[in-house]
N, C-alpha and C positions, 0 to 999 in steps of 0.2 A: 495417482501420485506421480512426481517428476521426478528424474532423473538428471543430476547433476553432472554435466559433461564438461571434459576440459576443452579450449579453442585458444589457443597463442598464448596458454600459460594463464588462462584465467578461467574460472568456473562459470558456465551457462546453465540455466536452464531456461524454459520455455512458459510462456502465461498462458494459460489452456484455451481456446477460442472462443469458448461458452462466456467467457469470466470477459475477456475481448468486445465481445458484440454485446452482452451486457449492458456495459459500460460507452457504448458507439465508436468506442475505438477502430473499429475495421467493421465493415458491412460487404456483402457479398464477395465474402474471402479474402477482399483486397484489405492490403497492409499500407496504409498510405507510407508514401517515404521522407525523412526527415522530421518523423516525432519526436523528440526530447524525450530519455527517459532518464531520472535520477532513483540510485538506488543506496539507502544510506543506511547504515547498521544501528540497529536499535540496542542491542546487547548480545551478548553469545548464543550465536547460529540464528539469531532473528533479525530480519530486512524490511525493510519498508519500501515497496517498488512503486513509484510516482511516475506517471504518462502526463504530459504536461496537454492541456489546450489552449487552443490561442497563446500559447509561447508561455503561458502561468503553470507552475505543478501545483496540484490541490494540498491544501494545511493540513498537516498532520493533525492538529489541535481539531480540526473538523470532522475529522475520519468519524465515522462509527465505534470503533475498534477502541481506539482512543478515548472516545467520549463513554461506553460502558467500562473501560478500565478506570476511568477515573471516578464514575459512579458506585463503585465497586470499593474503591479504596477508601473512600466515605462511608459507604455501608458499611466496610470491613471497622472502619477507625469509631461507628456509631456517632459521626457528625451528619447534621442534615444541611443541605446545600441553603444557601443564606442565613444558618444563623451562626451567631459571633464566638464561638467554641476555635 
């Protein structure tokens, strides 16, 4: 779990390295410099933290995360994906 810390008036925390090297972001420890990160508020206390590559942030509509929620809300509503309901 992370720890929300304040820096010049604003709350940080830290994306854990595991989740980092993952994803290619950083390899052997180095943190390249000048990645773009956008962090946008999805709803109350929920964030959506986008590392951009090649200068593009990945679609939210693409996520994972995204795509079983919206799967979810189909199941939940008892609509099946392509029919006209």
């Amino acid at each position: 779990m992370q720890k929300l810390r304040k820096d010049s008036g604003s709350g940080v925390v830290t994306i854990p390295k595991k989740f980092l090297e993952k994803d290619d972001v950083i390899s052997d420890d180095e943190v390249p410099e000048g990645v773009a990160v956008d962090v946008e508020r999805l709803g109350r206390r929920s964030y959506a933290v986008r590392i951009s590559e090649d200068g593009d942030f990945p679609d939210l509509q693409e996520s994972e995360i995204v795509e079983r929620l919206a799967a979810q809300r189909l199941f939940d509503e008892g609509l099946r994906p392509g029919s006209a309901d």
